[in-house]
N, C-alpha and C positions, 0 to 999 in steps of 0.2 A: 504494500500500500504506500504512493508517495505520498511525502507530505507529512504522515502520518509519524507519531513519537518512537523513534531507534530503543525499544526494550532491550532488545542485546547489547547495547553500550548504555541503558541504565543501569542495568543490572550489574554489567562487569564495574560500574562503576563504584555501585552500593559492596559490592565485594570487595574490590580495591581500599577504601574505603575502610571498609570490615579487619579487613590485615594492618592497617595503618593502626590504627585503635588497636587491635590485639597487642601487635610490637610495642606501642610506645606503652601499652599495662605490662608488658612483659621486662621490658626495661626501667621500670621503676619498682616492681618486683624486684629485681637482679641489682639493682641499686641499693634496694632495704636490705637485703642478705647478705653485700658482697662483703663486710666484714665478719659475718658469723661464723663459728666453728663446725669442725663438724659435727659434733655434740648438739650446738646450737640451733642446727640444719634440724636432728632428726625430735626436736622440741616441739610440744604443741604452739600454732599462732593463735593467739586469742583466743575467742572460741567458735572460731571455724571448725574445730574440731580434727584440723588435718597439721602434717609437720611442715615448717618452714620448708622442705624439699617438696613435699605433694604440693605445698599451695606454687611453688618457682613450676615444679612438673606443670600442673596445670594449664598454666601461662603459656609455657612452650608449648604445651599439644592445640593450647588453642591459637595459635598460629600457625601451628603446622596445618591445623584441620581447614582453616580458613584461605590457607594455601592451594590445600587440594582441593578446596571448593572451586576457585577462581581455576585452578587447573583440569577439572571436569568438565567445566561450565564453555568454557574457552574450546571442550577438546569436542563436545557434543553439542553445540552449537555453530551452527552456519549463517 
């Protein structure tokens, strides 16, 4: 349809997007830790109920995941 609103490049865009946000939580995570021991690491945060490592894990997978979104998306779209 011309004229009509580019879905596949909103969308890639709202994803791109998505990653942008994950990193910069991911890197302020990785910021609050980067002095913590290892001891430190396998400590409860607050009461997330998870250790300074699960909650850093987290962040990373959710970048990763947001990655292979935009790389699905990209790979099954025309």
């Amino acid at each position: 349809m011309s004229g009509g609103p580019d879905y596949r490049e909103m969308i890639e865009s709202m994803i791109t997007r998505k990653i942008g946000e994950a990193e910069d939580n991911l890197i302020r995570c990785e910021r609050a830790f980067r002095n913590y021991t290892f001891t430190q690491m396998k400590e409860k945060y607050g009461q997330s109920g998870l250790t300074c490592e699960e909650v850093l894990d987290g962040y990373r997978r959710n970048v990763a995941d947001n990655r292979g979104a935009l790389r699905y998306f990209m790979e099954h779209t025309q």
